[in-house]
Structures are given as C-alpha cells and as structure tokens.
C-alpha positions in Angstrom: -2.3 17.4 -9.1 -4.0 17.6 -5.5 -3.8 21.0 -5.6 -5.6 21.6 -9.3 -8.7 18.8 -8.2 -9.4 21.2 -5.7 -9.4 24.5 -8.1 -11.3 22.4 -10.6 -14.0 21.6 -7.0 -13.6 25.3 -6.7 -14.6 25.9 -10.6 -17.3 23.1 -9.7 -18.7 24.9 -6.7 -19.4 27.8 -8.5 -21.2 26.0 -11.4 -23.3 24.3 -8.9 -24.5 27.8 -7.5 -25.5 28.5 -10.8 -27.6 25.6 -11.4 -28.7 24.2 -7.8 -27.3 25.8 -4.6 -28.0 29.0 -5.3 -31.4 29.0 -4.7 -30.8 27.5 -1.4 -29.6 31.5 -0.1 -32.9 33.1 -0.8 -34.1 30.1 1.9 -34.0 31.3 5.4 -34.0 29.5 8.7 -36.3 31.0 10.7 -35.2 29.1 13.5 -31.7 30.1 13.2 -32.5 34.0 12.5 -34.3 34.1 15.2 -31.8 32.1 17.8 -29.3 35.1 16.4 -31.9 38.0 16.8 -31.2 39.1 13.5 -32.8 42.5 11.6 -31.4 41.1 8.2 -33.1 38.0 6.7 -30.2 37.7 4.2 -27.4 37.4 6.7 -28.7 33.8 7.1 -28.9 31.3 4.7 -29.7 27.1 4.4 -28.2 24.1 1.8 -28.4 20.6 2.0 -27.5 19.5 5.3 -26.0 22.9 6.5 -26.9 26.3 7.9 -25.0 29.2 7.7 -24.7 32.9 8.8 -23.3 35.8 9.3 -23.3 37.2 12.9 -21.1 39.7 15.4 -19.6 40.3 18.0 -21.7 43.2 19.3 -24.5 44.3 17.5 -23.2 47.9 16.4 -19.5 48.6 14.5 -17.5 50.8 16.9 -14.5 52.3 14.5 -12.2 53.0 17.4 -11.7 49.3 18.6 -11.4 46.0 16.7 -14.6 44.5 15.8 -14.9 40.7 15.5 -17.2 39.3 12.7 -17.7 35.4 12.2 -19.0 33.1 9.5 -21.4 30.2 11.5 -21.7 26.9 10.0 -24.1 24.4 11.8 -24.3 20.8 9.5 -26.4 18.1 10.1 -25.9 15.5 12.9 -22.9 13.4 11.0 -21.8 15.9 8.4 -19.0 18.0 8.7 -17.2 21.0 7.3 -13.5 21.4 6.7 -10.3 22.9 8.1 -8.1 25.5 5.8 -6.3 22.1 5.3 -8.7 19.6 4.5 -6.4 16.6 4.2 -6.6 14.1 1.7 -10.1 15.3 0.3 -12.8 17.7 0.7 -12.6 22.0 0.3 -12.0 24.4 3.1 -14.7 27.3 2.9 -13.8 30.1 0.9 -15.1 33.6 1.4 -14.8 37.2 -1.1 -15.9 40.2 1.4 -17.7 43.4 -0.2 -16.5 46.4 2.1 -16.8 50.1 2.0 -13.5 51.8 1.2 -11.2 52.0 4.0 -13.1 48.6 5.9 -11.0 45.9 5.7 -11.5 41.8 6.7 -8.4 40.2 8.1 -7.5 36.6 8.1 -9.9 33.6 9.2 -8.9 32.8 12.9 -9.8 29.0 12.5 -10.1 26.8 15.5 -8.6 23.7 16.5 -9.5 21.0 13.7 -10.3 17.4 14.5 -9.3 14.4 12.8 -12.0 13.0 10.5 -11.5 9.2 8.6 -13.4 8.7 5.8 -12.4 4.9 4.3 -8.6 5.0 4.7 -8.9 8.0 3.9 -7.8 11.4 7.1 -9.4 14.4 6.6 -9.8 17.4 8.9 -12.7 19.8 9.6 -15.3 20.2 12.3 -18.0 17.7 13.2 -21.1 20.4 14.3 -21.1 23.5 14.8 -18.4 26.3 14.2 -17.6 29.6 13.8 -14.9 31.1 11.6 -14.0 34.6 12.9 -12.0 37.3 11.6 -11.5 41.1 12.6 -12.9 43.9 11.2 -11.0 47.0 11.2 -11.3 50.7 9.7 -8.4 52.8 8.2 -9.9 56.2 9.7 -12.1 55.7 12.4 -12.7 59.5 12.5 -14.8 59.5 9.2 -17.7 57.6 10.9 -20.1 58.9 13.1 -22.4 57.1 15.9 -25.9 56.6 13.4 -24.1 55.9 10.3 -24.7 52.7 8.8 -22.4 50.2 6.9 -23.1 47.6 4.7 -21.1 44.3 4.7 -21.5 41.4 1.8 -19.6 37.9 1.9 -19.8 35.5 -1.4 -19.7 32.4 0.7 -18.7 28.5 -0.8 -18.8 25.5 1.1 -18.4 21.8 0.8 -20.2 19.8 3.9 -19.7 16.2 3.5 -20.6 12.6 5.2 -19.7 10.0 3.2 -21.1 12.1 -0.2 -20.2 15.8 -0.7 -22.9 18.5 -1.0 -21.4 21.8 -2.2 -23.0 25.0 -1.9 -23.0 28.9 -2.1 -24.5 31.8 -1.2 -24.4 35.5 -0.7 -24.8 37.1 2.5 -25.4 40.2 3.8 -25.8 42.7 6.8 -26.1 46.2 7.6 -24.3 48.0 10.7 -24.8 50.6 12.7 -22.5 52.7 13.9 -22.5 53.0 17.9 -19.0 53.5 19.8 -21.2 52.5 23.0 -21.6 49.6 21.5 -23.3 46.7 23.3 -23.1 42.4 23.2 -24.8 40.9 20.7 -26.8 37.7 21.0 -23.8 35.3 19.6 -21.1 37.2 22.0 -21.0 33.9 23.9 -20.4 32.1 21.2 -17.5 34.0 20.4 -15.8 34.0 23.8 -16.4 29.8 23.2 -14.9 30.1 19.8 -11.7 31.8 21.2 -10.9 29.1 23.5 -11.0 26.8 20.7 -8.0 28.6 19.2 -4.1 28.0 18.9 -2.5 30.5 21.4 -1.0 33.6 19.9 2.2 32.6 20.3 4.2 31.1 17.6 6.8 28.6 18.4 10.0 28.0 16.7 11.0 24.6 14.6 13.4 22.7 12.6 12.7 19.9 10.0 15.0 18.0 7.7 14.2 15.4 5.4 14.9 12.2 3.8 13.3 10.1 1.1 10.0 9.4 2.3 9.8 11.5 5.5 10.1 14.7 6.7 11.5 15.1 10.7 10.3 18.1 12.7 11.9 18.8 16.1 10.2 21.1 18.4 10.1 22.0 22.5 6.1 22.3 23.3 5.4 24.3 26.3 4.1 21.4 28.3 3.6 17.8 27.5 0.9 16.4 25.9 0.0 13.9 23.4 0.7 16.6 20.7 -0.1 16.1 16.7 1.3 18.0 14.0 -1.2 19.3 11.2 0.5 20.8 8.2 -1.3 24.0 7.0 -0.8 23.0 3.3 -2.0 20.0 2.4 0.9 19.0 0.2 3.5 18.6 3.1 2.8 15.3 4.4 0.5 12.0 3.8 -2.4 12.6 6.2 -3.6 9.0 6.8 0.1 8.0 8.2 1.3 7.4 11.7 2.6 9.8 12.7 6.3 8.7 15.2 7.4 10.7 18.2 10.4 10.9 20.7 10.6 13.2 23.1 14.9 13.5 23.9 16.4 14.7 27.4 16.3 18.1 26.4 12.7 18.6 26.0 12.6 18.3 22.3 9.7 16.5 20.7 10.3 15.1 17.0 8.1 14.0 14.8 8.6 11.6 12.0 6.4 12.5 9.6 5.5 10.7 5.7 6.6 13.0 3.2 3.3 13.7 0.8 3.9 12.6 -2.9 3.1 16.4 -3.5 6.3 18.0 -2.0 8.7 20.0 -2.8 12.0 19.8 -1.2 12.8 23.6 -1.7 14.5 23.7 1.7 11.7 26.9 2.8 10.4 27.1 6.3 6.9 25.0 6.7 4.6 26.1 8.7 2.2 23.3 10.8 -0.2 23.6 14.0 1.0 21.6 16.8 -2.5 20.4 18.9 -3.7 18.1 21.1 -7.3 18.7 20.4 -8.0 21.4 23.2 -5.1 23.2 22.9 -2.6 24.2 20.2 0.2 26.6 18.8 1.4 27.1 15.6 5.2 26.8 14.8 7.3 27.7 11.9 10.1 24.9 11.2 13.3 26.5 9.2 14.9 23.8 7.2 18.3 22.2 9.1 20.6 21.7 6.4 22.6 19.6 9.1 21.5 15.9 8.1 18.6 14.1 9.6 20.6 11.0 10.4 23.6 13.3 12.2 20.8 15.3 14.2 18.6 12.8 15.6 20.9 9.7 15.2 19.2 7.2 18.2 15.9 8.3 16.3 16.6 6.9 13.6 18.4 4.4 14.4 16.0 2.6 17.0 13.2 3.2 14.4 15.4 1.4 11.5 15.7 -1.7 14.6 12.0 -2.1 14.9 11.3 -1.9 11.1 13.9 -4.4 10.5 13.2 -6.9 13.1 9.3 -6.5 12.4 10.2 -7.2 8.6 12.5 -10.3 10.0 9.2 -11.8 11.8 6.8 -10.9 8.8 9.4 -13.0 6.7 9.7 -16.2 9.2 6.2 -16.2 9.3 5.7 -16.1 5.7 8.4 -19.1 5.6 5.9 -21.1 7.7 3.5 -20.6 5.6 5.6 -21.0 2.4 5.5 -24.8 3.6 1.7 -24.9 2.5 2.2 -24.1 -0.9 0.9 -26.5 -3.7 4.4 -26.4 -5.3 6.0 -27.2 -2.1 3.7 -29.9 0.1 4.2 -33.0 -2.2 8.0 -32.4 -1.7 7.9 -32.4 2.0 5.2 -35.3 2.1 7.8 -37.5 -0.1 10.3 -36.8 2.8 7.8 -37.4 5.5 7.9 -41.0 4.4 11.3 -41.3 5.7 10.1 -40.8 9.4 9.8 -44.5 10.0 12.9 -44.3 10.4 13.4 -42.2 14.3 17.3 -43.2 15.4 19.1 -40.2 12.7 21.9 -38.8 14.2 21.9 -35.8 14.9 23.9 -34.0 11.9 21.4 -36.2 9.9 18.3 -34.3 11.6 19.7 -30.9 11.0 20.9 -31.2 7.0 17.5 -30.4 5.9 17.6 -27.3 8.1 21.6 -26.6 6.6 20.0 -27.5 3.3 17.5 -24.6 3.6 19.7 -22.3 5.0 22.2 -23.1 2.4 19.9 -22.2 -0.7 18.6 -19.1 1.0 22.0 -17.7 1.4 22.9 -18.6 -2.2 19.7 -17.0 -3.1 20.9 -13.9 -1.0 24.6 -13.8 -2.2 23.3 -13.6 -5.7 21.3 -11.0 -5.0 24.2 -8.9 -3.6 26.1 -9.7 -6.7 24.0 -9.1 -9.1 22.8 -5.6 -7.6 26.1 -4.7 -7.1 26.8 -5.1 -10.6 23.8 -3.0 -11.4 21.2 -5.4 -12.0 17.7 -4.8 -11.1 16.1 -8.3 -9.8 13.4 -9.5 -8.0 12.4 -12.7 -6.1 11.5 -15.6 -8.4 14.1 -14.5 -10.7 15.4 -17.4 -11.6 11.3 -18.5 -12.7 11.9 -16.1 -15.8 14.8 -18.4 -17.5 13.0 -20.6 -19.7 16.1 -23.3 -19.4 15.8 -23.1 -15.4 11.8 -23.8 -15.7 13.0 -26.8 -18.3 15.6 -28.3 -15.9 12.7 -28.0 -12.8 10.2 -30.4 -15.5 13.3 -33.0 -15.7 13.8 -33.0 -12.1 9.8 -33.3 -11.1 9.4 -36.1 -13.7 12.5 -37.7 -12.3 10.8 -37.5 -8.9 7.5 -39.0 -10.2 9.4 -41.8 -11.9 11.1 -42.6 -8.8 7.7 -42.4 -6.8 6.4 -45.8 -8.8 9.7 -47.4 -9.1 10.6 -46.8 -12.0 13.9 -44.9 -11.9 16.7 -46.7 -9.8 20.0 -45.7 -10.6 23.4 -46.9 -9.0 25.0 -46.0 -5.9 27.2 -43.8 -8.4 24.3 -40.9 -9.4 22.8 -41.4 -5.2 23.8 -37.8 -5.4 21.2 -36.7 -8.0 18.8 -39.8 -8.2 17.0 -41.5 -6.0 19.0 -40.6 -3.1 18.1 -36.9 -3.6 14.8 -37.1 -2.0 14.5 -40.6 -0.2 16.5 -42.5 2.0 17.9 -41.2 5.8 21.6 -40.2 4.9 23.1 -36.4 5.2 23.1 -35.9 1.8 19.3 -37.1 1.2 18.1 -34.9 4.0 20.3 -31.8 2.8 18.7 -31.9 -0.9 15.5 -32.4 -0.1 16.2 -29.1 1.7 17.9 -28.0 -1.7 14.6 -29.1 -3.7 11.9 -27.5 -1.3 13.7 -24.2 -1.3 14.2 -24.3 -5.4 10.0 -25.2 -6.1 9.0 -22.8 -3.1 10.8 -19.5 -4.7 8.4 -18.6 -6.6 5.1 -19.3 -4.4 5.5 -15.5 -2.8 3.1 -15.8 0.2 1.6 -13.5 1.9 3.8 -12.1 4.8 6.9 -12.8 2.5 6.1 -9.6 0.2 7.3 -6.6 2.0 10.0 -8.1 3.4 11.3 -9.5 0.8 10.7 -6.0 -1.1 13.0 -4.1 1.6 15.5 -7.1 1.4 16.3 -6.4 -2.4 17.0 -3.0 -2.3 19.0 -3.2 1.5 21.9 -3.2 2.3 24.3 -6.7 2.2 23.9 -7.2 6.1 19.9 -6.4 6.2 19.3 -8.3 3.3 20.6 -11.5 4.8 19.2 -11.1 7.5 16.0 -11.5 6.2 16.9 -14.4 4.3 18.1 -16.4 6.8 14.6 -15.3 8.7 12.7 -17.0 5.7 14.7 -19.8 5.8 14.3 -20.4 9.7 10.5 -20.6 9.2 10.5 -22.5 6.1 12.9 -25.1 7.6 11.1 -24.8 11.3 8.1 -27.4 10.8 9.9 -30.5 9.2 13.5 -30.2 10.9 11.2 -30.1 14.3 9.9 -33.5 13.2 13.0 -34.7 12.7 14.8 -33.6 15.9 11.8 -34.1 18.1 10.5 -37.6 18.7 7.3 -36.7 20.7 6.3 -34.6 17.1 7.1 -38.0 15.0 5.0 -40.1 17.4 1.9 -38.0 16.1 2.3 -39.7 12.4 0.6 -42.2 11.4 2.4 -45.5 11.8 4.6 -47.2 9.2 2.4 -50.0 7.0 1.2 -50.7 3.8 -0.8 -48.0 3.3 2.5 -45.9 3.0 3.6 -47.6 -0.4 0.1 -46.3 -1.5 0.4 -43.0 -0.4 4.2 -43.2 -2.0 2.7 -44.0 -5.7 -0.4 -41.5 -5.2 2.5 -38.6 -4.9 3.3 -39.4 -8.2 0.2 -37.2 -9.5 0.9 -33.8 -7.7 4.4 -34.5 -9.1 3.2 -34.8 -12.5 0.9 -31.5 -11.8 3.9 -29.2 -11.5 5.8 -30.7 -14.3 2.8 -29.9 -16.5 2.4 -26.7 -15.0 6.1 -26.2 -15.4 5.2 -27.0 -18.7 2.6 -24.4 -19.8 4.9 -22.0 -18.2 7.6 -22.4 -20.3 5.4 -22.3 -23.2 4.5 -18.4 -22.4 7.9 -17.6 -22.3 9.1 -19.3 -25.3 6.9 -20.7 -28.4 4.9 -23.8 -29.8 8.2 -25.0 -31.2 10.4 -24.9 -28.7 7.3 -26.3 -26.3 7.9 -29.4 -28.6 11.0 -29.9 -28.4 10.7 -30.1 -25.0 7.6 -32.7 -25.1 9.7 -34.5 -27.1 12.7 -34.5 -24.6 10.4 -35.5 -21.6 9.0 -38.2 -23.2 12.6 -39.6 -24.5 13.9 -38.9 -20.6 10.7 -41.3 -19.0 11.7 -43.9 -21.9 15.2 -44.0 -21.4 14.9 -44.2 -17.6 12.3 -46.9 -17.8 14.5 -48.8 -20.0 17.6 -48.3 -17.7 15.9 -49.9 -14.9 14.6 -53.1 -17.5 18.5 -53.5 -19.2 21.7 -54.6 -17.7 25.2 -54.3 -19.0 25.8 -52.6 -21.8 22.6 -51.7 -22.8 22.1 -50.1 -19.5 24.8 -47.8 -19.7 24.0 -47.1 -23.5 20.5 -45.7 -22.4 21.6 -44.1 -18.8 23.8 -41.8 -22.0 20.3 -41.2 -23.5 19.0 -40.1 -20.5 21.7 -37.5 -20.3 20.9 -36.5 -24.1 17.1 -36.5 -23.7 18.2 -33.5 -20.9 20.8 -31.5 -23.2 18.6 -31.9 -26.1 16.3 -29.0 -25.4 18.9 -26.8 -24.7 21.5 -27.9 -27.6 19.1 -27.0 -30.5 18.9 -23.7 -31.9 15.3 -22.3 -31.7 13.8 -19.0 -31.0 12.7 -18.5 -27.2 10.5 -15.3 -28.4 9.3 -13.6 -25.4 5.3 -15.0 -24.9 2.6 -12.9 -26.4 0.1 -11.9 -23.6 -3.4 -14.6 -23.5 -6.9 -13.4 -25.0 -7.9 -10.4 -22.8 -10.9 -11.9 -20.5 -12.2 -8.0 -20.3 -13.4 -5.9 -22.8 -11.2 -3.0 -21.6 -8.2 -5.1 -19.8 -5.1 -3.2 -20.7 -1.4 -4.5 -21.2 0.8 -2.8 -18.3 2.2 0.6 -19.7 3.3 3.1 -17.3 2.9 5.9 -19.2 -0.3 4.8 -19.9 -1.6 4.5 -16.4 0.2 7.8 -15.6 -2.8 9.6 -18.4 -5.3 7.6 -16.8 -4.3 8.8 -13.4 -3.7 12.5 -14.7 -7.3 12.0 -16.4 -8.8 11.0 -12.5 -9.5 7.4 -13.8 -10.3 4.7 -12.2 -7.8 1.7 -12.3 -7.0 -1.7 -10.7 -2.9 -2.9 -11.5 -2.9 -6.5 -11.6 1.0 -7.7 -11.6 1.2 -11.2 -12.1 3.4 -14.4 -13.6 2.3 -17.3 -15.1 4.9 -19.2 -12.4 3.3 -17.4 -9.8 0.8 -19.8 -8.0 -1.1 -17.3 -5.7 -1.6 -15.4 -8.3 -3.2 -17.9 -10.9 -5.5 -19.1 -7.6 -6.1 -15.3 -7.1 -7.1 -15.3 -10.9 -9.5 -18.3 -10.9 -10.8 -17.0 -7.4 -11.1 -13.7 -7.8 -11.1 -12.6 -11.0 -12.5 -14.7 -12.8 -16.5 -14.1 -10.8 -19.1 -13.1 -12.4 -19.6 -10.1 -10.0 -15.8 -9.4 -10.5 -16.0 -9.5 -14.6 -18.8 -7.3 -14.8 -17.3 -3.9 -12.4 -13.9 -4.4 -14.6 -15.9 -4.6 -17.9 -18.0 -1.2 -16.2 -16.9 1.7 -19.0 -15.2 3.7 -16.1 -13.4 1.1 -14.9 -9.6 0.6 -16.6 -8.0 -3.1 -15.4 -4.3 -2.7 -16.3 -2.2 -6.6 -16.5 1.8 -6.4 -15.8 2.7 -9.7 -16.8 6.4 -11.1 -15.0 6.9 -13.8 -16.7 9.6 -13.3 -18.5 11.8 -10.3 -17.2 10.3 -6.8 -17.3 12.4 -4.1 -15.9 9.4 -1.6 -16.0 7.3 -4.1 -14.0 10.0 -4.4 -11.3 10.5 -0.7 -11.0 6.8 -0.8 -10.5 7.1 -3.5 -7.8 10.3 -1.6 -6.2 8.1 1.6 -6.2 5.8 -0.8 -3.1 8.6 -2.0 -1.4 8.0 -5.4 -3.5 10.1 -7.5 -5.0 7.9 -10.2 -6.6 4.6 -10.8 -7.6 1.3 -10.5 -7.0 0.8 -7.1 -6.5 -2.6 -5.3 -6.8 -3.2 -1.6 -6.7 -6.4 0.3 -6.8 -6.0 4.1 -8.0 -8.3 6.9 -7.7 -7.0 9.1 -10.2 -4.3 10.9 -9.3 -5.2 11.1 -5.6 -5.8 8.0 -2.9 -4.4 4.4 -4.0 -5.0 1.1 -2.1 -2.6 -1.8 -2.0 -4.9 -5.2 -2.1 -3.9 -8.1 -0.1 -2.2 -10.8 -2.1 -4.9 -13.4 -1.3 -8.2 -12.2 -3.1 -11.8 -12.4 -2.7 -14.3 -11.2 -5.2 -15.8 -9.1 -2.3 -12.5 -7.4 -1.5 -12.0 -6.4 -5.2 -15.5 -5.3 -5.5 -15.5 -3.5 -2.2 -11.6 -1.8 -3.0 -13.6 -0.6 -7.0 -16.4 1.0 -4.8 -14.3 2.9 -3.0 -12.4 4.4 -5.1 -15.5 5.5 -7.0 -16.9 7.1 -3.7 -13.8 9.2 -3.6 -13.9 10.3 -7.2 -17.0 11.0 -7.0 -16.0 13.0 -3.9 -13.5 14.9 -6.3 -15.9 15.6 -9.0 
C-alpha cells in the first residue's frame, strides 16, 4: 500500500505540473545561472522553495572518456529533498533523459543520506544543497567530431518538503559541445565535493535472517564506527525504530532491525547502505536459512533479558500505582483502620502480601490453562461474566453493611463476614489481600498494559514472572505499613474520628456496587437488572434483620440471606449480550475490522477507541477526554472516522485487536493515517493529546495527497 501512495504522489506530481508547477521552469534564477556560468537559460529552473539545474563536469562532452553530468537541487533554509529511499513519507526525485542515439545516462550516484524526523515520523533526504550525478557515456565515440554539438533534455519531478510538501516539475535542457581537450567547468568543484559524499565502490558482503517482527543483518565493516543501516527499498524495515547492535569477537556487527509491515519474506538477497554519516558502503545480505536464534544465540538471548526484566519493572510499577485506583483505595483505607493495632506477628504482617501473591498466581495459572486449552483471554476477564460482576455487588454491599454495623455474623461465617476485611488475624489480613486483588483486576493502569500484553501471549515461566512483579508492587505500600513501625507512626492517631471515617467508607462502597450495577446491566438486560435489584435489596433486609433477631428467627433469615444471593443466578432469564449506548458522534462507528481495514485502504483518517464499561480509566478517559467540546467537534469533522470496540462482554475480534499491540486489556487508543503511520495514545487522556494526535495525522495525509 506504501508503495501505490507513492505512484498515486507520482500520478499527483505530474497533475500538479500541469496546473501549477509547471510554470515555475520557464522562471529562471539569475543568480544561480550565473553562479554556474551557464549559456542555456533552460538548463536552470525555480519552484516553491527550491532551485534546480542541470550542470557538468567540464564544460564540453569528450566521447573518449566518461563524462559526469549532475542534477543540482538547492531548497530553502529548512526544506529538504529526499533520498532514493525516502522512508516513511515523501518522493525521491525522479528523472526521464532525452538523448541522441547511442548517448546513454547511467544510474543516479546518490550521496550519503541523513536522517530527517518529521513528528514520529524518519525520513531521509538532504537538508541543502546536493547534487545527484550520473555518467554520461557514448556507444561509438568515433562518430563525433571536436565542434559537434549535442543536445541533452531531462523531465525532472521533485517533492521538497518542511513540514508541508511542495511538488514540482520541469524540463531542462542543455546543449554540448564536442571538445576532446575538454576543460573544468565552473561546478567541477562541486563535483570532486559530491564524490566524497559517496559510499565507496566497494560492495561488502551480508547475511540476514528473520523472525516475526525483525529482520537480523550480520556484517564485518571495514573499521569501527557508529554504523547505521538504511534499506534501499523502503519496504524492508520500520524506519522510525531503534535500531540494536552487537559487535561479536569476530568482528561481526549485527543489526536488529523492525521488520516493515510491507515485507515480504521471499528469502531474496536485500540490499541496504551501511553509513555513519561521512562514510558508507553498500552491502548485499543473502538470506541464512540457518535460524536466527541458532546463529546469533547470546544476541538474542541477552536482548530477550532486558525486554523482560524492563517489562517486569513497568508491571511493579504499574502495581504501585494500581493501589490508587477508585475501585481499589476504599478497600485498603477499610484495612488501614486496623493499624491501631502495631504488635502483629510477623506471619500476620505478611498475609496481605501472601494474599496478593496468592490471587496473582491464580490469576496467572488460569491464564496458562486456559491458553493452553486454546482460549484466547485477556486481563479483566473475569469482568465479562455477568454472574462474577453480580457476586462482586453482594460482596461490596456486604462490606458497606458491615461499615455501619449492620452486618455481624458469628464466629462461624468470620471466614467470609466481617472478619474478611477487619480485625488483625491471618485470615483477615490474607483476604483483604484476596479482595484488593479481585476489585483492582480490571482498573488496567498505565505501566500495567504492555506488560501484561506480552504476559498473555508468553510463555508459562515469563508469564509468571510478570505476575508475581504486579503483585510485588501492588502488595509493596500496605504490607510496608504493616511490617514497619516508623511507616505506621506517620498515621494519624487512633480516636473517635476513626468510627467517622469507618461509616463515611460506607459511600465509596456503595459507589462500586452501583457501578457494578450499571455494568451488569450492559451485559445483560432491564429484566435480569431487576432481578438483581430485587436480590440486593432482599440481601440488606435479611442481614439487617439477622443482626435485630435471635434464635430461631435468626437462623431463618441468615437462610434468606443465602437465597437473596442464589436468587439471581437460579432464575432462568436471558443475559442477551448489551446493545451498544446512543452514539455521542454523528459519525462514531461500532468496531468492525473489516471496516477499518476500507477506511485504512481508502487513506482515512481514524481514531480506535477500545473500551469496557468495567473499565475505570477508560470511563474517566471518556468524561475527560472525550466528552470536550474541542474533542466532540474534530471527531464529528466529515473526515474524521471514530471507531468504538466495546469489551464488555467478550469479543474475540477486539482481543485479537488488543493482542495485535502487545495488549491484553483495555483502553487502547490508536490513531491511523490511512494505511501508512499509526500512533498508540497513552491510556490516560487529555483533550489536547487527542486533538494534537487528529492533527497529526492529517498533516501526514495531507503529506500523501
């Protein structure tokens, strides 16, 4: 697709010459024609921001020897032209010679390119001034005499770009002289500069192999140097990617290289310029159908170490913050109340920390079972069973109930009442670690996303390995607390006020059974919704009347509690998947992957919005965000596309989506530019970083177009 936006930029070139650049070759630079001493006005030519000409050598044609001709291109101060690679955007000049039978231009010798970013965005060309030579050479020498004249015509296109695009054409022109005592012209120094901007003649030998994503080049440079690879088709690799070296004891220097969406794994030799911006070779690498993994093996393997231990701090990290979340804080708070208590022992300190560590692992063990058995899942799983989301609304209103005294069970339920979250035994402190990890699941913060993403799809060791480094930071702040007296000493002191603050938690507990509620209402329906309204309510009864009966009684409503909870799930009604909410844009589209694949193909723009009503960060994001003014009216533009994936209930396309970005939950925003650039949003939004991610891609169509 990369490949046909640039013949359709070719195709646009040309229509522009028709209408607007054209006119520009008939303007000459006086300035320039005169700098280059040259008889023929139409060998020079001027466009927007760029001059251009057509210059020699030597000033006559001597048929005997090779002659050296040159296209000059001089943009403006902050414009530049492009490489025969151009990267990820832009147009290389193109050039169609008119010769006299028997003349013939050979290839463009092109000189070193330079790196150029444009957004995120690598491109490479030449920042000022430069001159692309080629030879000049005559079949029969013999049939040319010194006084003879030649006439040579070059249909020139260019593209010279700053942070807009100008293309632009024209047609020059020159007439030679034949003169074997031929003489320098004015531009002969420029040449003998030009030449030392060149790759050295000699071509060095290479071998690449490849994996999924990247493509491994191993090659012996003459001398050392901080060396870059440039691919002389622009399909080979992803230009705006690090690029990983490692020089090995025998001299070899391999590169690890991101494999462009583009390629083709046909096993053919590839041809890239090796450069270190002053000098450079070019080297052809044959495939090595040996594997990359037996070739280079402490390559690899030390690069897997860093990812994964990088990954393993990204995810303790994101446990740390995971401790901050809405869904989360009013649990630890509850527990924090126990702190006036100091002299725990010191399994008792640590069974919040086993408690954590415990549900992690279960999480990660089911994980490894289920994928195992072939199922596709992704963090917050559990969030998409309408019966898990109605047990977590029993246990939060159990919570609040117990937070104003109003639930106090016997010493025989301590396990699952008010025991769970209160009081200073093993047990307490192990459930509360139980709870936080159960509520927290789904609150996917921000450093918790790609590793979580890799841990999915790894491999049983890797992925527990990242677990257990979640669960080390999520457990860190609290069991510190409660291991550390000088930490407990900063609390506020035990009083009165803490009976307060004890019924005040009841609210934020109420919150997230009443979000808990709305969520299972858009996975199921109105009437199952009721049911469950119904079944709450009974459940607060009962228990209230349980604490205000004795005997009989007592144990005759501690059963209706227990009914009030099967209730729900004992009755037969239809948990219909949800129907997605009222769109709040004109133009907001329902995810469909074939869908955004026509808007892609059709170099559309569109923002991917994956999301779940359980998903906290993203409802903030939504209310934050999306739901500005500023933010409504660029999605509701007529070239803008916003495109909704919603996870709330299970959606294997979504999550194939998600597994495509190393993902394995929600939210997940992705800004395309057609078919070419995409940008990955942060998972906490602004409106200014939406607006500003929209903009850009539009500067880069518009780029394209």
């Amino acid at each position: 697709m990369r490949l046909f936006n640039r013949w359709i930029l070719t195709v646009f070139v040309a229509c522009c010459a028709l209408f607007n650049v054209a006119a520009n070759s008939s303007e000459l630079n006086d300035g320039l024609a005169n700098k280059l001493s040259v008889e023929n006005a139409s060998s020079v030519a001027t466009g927007p921001h760029i001059q251009v000409a057509l210059i020699s050598e030597y000033q006559d044609l001597n048929p005997d020897q090779q002659n050296w001709i040159g296209i000059l291109l001089e943009p403006e101060t902050h414009w530049h032209t492009y490489w025969q690679n151009p990267g990820d955007s832009g147009e290389a000049p193109q050039m169609s010679w008119t010769l006299p039978d028997g003349v013939n231009a050979g290839e463009i010798k092109w000189p070193l390119p330079q790196k150029i970013n444009v957004a995120h965005l690598v491109n490479y060309g030449y920042d000022g001034q430069n001159l692309l030579m080629l030879p000049l050479n005559f079949d029969n020498p013999k049939q040319y005499k010194n006084g003879d004249t030649l006439h040579v015509s070059v249909d020139l296109s260019w593209l010279v770009c700053q942070e807009d695009c100008i293309p632009g054409w024209a047609t020059l022109n020159k007439t030679f002289d034949i003169n074997r005592n031929n003489t320098p012209s004015d531009s002969f120094d420029l040449f003998a500069k030009t030449r030392k901007l060149h790759p050295q003649n000699k071509t060095l030998s290479a071998q690449y192999e490849t994996t999924d994503q990247h493509i491994v080049v191993s090659v012996k440079p003459p001398v050392q140097s901080d060396w870059q690879l440039f691919a002389l088709k622009s399909s080979v690799i992803q230009h705006n990617q690090n690029q990983q070296q490692l020089t090995s004891e025998s001299g070899n220097t391999h590169f690890t290289l991101a494999k462009s969406d583009y390629f083709i794994d046909e096993n053919k030799p590839l041809k890239f310029l090796l450069s270190d911006g002053t000098k450079g070779y070019y080297l052809t690498a044959a495939f090595n159908s040996v594997s990359a993994n037996n070739n280079s093996p402490n390559q690899l393997e030390s690069q897997t170490l860093a990812a994964l231990l990088l990954l393993a701090l990204m995810a303790f990290a994101g446990g740390l913050i995971l401790n901050l979340m809405p869904c989360v804080l009013p649990v630890l708070s509850i527990k924090a109340l126990s702190l006036q208590q100091t002299n725990l022992s010191i399994g008792n300190k640590l069974a919040y920390l086993i408690g954590v560590l415990v549900s992690f692992n279960l999480f990660a063990l089911v994980v490894i079972l289920l994928r195992q058995g072939g199922e596709s899942i992704g963090w917050g799983f559990q969030m998409q069973a309408p019966w898990f989301v109605a047990l977590m609304a029993f246990l939060f209103l159990a919570i609040a109930l117990m937070l104003l005294d109003q639930i106090r069970f016997g010493s025989s339920l301590s396990g699952i009442g008010q025991n769970l979250v209160s009081g200073h035994g093993f047990s307490s402190q192990f459930f509360t670690g139980v709870l936080a990890v159960l509520v927290a699941s789904p609150c996917t913060a921000p450093f918790m996303a790609a590793s979580l993403g890799v841990a999915m799809v790894s491999p049983p060791a890797q992925t527990l390995l990242l677990f257990n480094s979640l669960a080390l930071g999520f457990a860190l702040p609290l069991t510190l607390i409660f291991c550390l007296p000088v930490l407990a000493k900063i609390l506020p002191k035990p009083g009165a006020w803490m009976e307060s603050f004890r019924q005040f938690l009841f609210f934020p507990m109420l919150a997230t059974v009443i979000w808990l509620i709305w969520v299972y209402l858009n996975q199921t329906n109105s009437a199952a919704l009721f049911i469950l309204l119904i079944s709450l309510l009974c459940f607060a009864l009962f228990c209230w009347l349980v604490n205000h009966s004795k005997g009989m009684f007592k144990a005759l409503f501690l059963l209706a509690v227990i009914a009030s909870v099967i209730l729900p799930f004992y009755l037969n009604y239809s948990a219909e998947a949800h129907t997605p909410q009222a769109q709040q844009q004109n133009n907001q589209l329902a995810y469909n992957p074939q869908k955004l694949a026509e808007l892609k193909a059709n170099n559309q723009l569109v923002l991917v919005n994956m999301t779940a009503d359980w998903c906290i960060t993203c409802k903030v994001n939504e209310q934050v965000a999306f739901n500005s003014n500023e933010v409504k009216a660029i999605l509701n533009e007529p070239n803008v596309h916003y495109m909704v994936g919603d996870w709330t209930n299970k959606n294997q396309q979504i999550l194939t989506f998600l597994q495509q970005y190393k993902r394995a939950g929600v939210p997940l925003y992705v800004v395309y530019a057609g078919d070419g650039s995409e940008q990955v949003l942060p998972q906490l939004l602004s409106p200014s970083i939406v607006i500003e991610a929209i903009n850009q891609a539009k500067k880069e169509l518009n780029h394209e177009n």
